[in-house]
N, C-alpha and C positions, 0 to 999 in steps of 0.2 A: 504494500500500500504506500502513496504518496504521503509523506506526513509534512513536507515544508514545500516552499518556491523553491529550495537550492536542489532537492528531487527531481522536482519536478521541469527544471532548466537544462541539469544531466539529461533525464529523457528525453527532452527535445532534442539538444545537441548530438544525442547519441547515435541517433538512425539521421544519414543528412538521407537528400533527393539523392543517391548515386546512378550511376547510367541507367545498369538494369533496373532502378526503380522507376526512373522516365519510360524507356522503350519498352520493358514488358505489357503494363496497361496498355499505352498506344497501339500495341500489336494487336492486343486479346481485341482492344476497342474495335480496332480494323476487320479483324474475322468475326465481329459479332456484326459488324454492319455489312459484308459482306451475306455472313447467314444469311442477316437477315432478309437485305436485297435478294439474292436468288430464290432465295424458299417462297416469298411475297409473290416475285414475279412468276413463278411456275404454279403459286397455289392459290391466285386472284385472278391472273391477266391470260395467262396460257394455261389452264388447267391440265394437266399431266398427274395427274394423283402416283404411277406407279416411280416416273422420274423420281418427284416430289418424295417421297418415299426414302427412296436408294440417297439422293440427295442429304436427307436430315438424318437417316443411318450416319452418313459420314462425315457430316459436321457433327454430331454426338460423340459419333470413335475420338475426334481429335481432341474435342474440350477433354474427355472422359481421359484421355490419353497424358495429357497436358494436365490435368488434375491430380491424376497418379503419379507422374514424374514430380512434380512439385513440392508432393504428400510425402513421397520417399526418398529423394533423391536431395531436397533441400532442408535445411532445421528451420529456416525462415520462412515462417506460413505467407507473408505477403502475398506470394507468390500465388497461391493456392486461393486466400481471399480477394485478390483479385479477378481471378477467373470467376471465382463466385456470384461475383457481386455484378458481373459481364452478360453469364453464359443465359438468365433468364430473360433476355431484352435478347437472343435472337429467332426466337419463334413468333413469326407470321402468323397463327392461327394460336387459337384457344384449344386445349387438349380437355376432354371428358371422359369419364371413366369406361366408355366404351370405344374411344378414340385412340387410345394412348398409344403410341407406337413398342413394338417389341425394342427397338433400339434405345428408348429413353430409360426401360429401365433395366438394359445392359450397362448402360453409363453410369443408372446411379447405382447400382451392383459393383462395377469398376471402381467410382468413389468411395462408396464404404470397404470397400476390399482396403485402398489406398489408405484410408484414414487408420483402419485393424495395424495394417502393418506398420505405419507410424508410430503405433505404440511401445512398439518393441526395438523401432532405428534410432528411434531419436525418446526415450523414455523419462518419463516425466510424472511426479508425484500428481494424480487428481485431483482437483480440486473447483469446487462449485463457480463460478463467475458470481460476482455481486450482483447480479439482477436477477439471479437465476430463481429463487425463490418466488420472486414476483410473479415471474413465466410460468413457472409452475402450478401456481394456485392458479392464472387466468385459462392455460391450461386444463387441469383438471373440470374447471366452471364448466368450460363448455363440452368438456368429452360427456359430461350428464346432464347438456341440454336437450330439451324434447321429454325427458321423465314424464310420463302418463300420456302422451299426446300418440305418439306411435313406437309401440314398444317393439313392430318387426324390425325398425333401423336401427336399435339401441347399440347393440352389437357391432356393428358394421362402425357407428359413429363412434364407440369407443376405440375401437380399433385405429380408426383414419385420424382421428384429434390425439389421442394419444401417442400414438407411432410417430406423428412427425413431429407434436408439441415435445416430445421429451426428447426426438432426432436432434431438434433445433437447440433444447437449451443444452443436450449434453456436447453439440456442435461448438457451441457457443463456450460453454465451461470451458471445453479442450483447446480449442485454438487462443481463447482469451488469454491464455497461462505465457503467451509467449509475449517479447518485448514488443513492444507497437505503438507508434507515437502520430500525435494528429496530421503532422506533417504532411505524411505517407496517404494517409484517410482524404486528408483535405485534394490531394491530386491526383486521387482516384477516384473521389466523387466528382471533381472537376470534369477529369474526361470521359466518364459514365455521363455527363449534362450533353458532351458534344457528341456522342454518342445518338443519344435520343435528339438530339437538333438537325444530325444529317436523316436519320432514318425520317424525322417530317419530313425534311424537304426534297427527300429522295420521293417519299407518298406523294405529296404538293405537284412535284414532277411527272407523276404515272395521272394524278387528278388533272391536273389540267390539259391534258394529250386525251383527256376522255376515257382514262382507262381505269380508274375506280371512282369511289364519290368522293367525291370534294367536301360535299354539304359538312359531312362527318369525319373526323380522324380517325379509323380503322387499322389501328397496325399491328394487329392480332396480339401481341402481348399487352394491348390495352387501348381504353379510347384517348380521344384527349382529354379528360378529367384524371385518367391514370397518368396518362403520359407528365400532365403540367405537376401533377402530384410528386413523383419522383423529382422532375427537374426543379422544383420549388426546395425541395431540401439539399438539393444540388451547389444552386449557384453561390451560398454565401460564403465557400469554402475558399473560390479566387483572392479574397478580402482577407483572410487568413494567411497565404500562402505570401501574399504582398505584404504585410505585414510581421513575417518571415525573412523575405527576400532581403538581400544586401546590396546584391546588382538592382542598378537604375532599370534598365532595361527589362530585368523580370517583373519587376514590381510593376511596371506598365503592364506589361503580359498578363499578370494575373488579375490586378484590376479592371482590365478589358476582360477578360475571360467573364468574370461575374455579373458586368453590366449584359454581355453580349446573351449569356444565358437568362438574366432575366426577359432579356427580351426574347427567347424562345417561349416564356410562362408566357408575355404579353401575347402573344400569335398565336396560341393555344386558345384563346379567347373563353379560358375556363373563369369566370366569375367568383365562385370559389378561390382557387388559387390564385390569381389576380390581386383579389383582394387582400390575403394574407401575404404575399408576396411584398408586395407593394409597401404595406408597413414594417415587413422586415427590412427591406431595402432600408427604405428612410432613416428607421433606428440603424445599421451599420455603418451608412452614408456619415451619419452624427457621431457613432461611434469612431470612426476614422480620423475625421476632426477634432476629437478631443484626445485619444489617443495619438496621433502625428504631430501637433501641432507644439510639440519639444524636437523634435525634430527635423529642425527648417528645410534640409533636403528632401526627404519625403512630404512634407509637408506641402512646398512647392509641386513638386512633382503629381502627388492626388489633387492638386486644385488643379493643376492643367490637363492632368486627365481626366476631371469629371466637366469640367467647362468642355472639352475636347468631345466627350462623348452626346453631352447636350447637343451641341452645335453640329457635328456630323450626323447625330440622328436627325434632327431638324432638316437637314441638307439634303438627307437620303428620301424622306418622306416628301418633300417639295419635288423632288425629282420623279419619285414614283409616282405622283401626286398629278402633274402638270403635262411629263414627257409620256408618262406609259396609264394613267389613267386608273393606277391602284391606289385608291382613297383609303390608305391605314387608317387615321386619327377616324374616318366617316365609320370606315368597316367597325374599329373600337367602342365606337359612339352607339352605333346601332345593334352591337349584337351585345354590348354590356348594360349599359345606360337605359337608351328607347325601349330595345328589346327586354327588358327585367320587366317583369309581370309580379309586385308591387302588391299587388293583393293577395296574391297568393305564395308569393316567394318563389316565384319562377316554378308553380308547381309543384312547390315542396311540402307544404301546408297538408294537400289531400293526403299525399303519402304519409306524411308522419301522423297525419291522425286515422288513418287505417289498420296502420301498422300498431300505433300504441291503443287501438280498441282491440287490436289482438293480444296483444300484450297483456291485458286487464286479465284476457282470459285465460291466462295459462302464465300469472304472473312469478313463478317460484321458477320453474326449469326451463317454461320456453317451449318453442316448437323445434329444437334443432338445428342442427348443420344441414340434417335430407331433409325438410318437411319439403322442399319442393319435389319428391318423389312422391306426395301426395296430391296427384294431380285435381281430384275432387276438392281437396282442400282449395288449391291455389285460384282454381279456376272460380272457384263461389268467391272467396274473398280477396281474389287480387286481380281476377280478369285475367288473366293470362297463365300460360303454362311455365316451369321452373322455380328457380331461387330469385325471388326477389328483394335485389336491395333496400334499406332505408333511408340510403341519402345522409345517415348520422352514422358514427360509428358507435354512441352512444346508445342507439334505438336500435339499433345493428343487431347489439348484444343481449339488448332486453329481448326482442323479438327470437335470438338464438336461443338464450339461456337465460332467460327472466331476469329476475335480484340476484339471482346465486352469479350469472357472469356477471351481471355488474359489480360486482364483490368483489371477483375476481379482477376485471380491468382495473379500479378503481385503485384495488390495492398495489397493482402493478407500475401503474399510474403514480401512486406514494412514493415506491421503491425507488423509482427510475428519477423523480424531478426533487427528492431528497437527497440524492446520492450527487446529483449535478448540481443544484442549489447550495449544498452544505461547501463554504470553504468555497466558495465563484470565484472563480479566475479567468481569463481571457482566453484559455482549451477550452473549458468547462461551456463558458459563453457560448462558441462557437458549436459545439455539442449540442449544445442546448434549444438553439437558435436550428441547428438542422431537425432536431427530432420534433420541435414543438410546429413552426408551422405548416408541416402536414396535419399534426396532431390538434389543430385549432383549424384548417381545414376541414378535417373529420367530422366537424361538428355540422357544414354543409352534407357533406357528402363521405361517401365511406372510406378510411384510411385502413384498419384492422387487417381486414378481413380480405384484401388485395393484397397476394402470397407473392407477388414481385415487391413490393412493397416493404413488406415483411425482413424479405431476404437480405435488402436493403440495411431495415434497421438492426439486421443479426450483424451482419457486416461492422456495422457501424458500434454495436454494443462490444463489439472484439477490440476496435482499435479503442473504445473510451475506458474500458478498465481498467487504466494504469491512471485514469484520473477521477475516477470514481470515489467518493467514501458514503458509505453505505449507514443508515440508523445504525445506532449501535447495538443492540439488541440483535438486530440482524445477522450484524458479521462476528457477532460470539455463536451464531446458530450455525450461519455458514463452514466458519473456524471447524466447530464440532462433527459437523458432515463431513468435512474432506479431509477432516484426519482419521 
């Protein structure tokens, strides 16, 4: 555990950006945009299923391959949560339990084989992650959502919420144990944001040639409320890394980097993330200036980049604006502003009070993870067949697992903004700052319970552990468990 700044200055300095820390993500980033592209384009535009097929067999073999070597062959997990944190952003399409190709679960057969024998290459006393208890309880919450509602799924739902809630936290426990500094995190979620920037505008590219929809961002591992959701917790990391940086020259790069990705959330035209977005910005924007501003060299340098970035965006939209006839600031106007339906909250209103009159009804355990296997159910009360979202991640949970998951989030919820709260530092902030405005998003629209998402914040829960301190009561529990 961290117990002063002079710890906590070591870690930073300890892990710098060295080569393979630059060029590996950019690589993985590359073949995840690549996946992506070809699997898109064979399984939207040229339908070919058996192609399609043989195709994502072989981009599976290589991550699965790349994951293994990483697992076994390196002591430095970077490596390994890198690819992790990659590999779900390059499927084209939504996979369902009757979908799922033979090859994705060769690969993750391949990775847990990789992870077994890490155990014994590189061996290491176990020990729980400081959130993990959290995880656990929200966890268990929901593996006994649905109790009394449909007792044929029960099984099946302990089975699938258990198996990969405790995959995840003991994923999370083991990799956490190793040294991992924000540094590293901050420039892998960076180009994770650029990542998801080309894969829109590669889409934007196939949409406006007429060859998918425009209206909607469809990029199979999510819409764009998924999509701006990731990039939302994405871009404040650039600000980080600039405030890091020693070279004049980076510290431009990474400053650019953050504003550029926010403007991927703005063109997303998700309302939600917009909106939270938009107030994180400001607060860092403020934060840069009170933190810089002992520092007349940097100091200078973010004024001239952020006047810099004003003024060329201005330039770029007058341009689009005048010469090519693409009305941003109008597009923004109308489908955030005009378009927001006011009385109802953009729609949101019905759903949540549908959903929380079910809720009444089954207010202890919930309907589940499967209640949309209950088609009679869904169709009487939700008009439509499947899983139906809340739009809250809050209602999410009641609708899954009543009080008892919200018990569990809540508590989870404690664990997590105790442990970054207590002792706030400028890592912490930033930490804090990525996990929360999704998590303040959520409260539109669902954060939880979107497993790219998720993968994200495991990711993210591995590299904040060295700056974590957990209730105390807590980590005498935790102590206890993993000795």
């Amino acid at each position: 555990m961290i117990k002063d700044v002079r710890q906590l200055k070591d870690l930073e300095s300890s892990i710098q950006l060295k080569k393979s820390y630059i060029l590996f993500p950019i690589i993985i980033g590359l073949l995840t945009i690549i996946f992506w592209s070809v699997t898109f384009y064979l399984g939207r535009i040229q339908y070919d299923k058996a192609l399609l097929n043989m195709i994502e067999g072989i981009f599976l073999a290589i991550y699965a391959m790349i994951c293994f070597i990483s697992l076994t062959a390196k002591e430095d997990i970077y490596y390994f949560l890198a690819t992790l944190l990659m590999a779900p952003f390059s499927f084209s399409h939504a996979f369902y339990p009757e979908n799922v190709p033979l090859f994705l679960y060769t690969a993750a057969i391949i990775v847990i084989f990789g992870l077994f024998l890490r155990m014994f290459i590189f061996p290491k006393r176990f020990r729980l992650g400081k959130l993990s208890i959290g995880l656990l309880v929200f966890v268990v919450s929901l593996a006994f959502g649905g109790i009394g509602f449909n007792e044929s799924n029960i099984v099946l739902q302990l089975f699938i919420v258990l198996f990969v809630g405790l995959v995840l936290t003991f994923v999370y426990s083991y990799l956490s144990q190793n040294k991992l500094n924000l540094s590293s995190l901050s420039f892998l979620m960076t180009i994770l944001g650029f990542v998801l920037m080309i894969d829109f505008f590669i889409y934007y590219i196939f949409a406006f040639n007429g060859l998918c929809d425009k209206e909607n961002l469809l990029l199979g591992w999510g819409n764009k409320n998924n999509y701006a959701l990731v990039l939302s917790s994405c871009f404040i990391f650039g600000f980080y890394l600039s405030y890091k940086a020693q070279n004049k020259v980076l510290f431009i790069i990474y400053q650019l980097s953050s504003f550029i990705l926010y403007g991927g959330v703005l063109l997303s035209l998700s309302k939600g993330s917009i909106l939270v977005s938009t107030i994180a910005l400001a607060f860092f924007i403020v934060f840069n200036f009170i933190h810089l501003h002992k520092d007349k060299a940097k100091f200078k340098l973010y004024s001239f980049t952020l006047s810099s970035v004003i003024i060329v965006s201005l330039i770029i939209c007058c341009i689009l604006d005048f010469g090519f006839e693409i009305h941003i600031f109008n597009e923004i106007y109308e489908s955030i502003i005009k378009g927001f339906d006011f009385s109802t909250l953009n729609n949101r209103i019905p759903i949540y009070s549908a959903h929380f009159e079910l809720f009444l009804k089954k207010p202890i355990f919930g309907y589940g993870i499967l209640y949309g296997e209950n088609q009679d159910f869904v169709v009487d009360w939700l008009g439509s067949l499947g899983y139906q979202f809340s739009h809250s991640t809050i209602l999410q949970t009641l609708m899954t697992a009543g009080i008892v998951g919200l018990f569990g989030l809540l508590f989870h919820y404690f664990e997590k903004y105790y442990s970054l709260l207590r002792n706030l530092n400028v890592q912490k902030l930033f930490i804090l700052g990525s996990l929360l405005i999704p998590e303040i998003y959520g409260f539109f629209d669902v954060s939880y319970f979107y497993i790219n998402y998720m993968i994200v914040m495991i990711v993210t829960f591995c590299f904040a552990e060295n700056y974590l301190t957990p209730p105390p009561y807590l980590n005498k529990y935790i102590s206890k468990i993993s000795n």
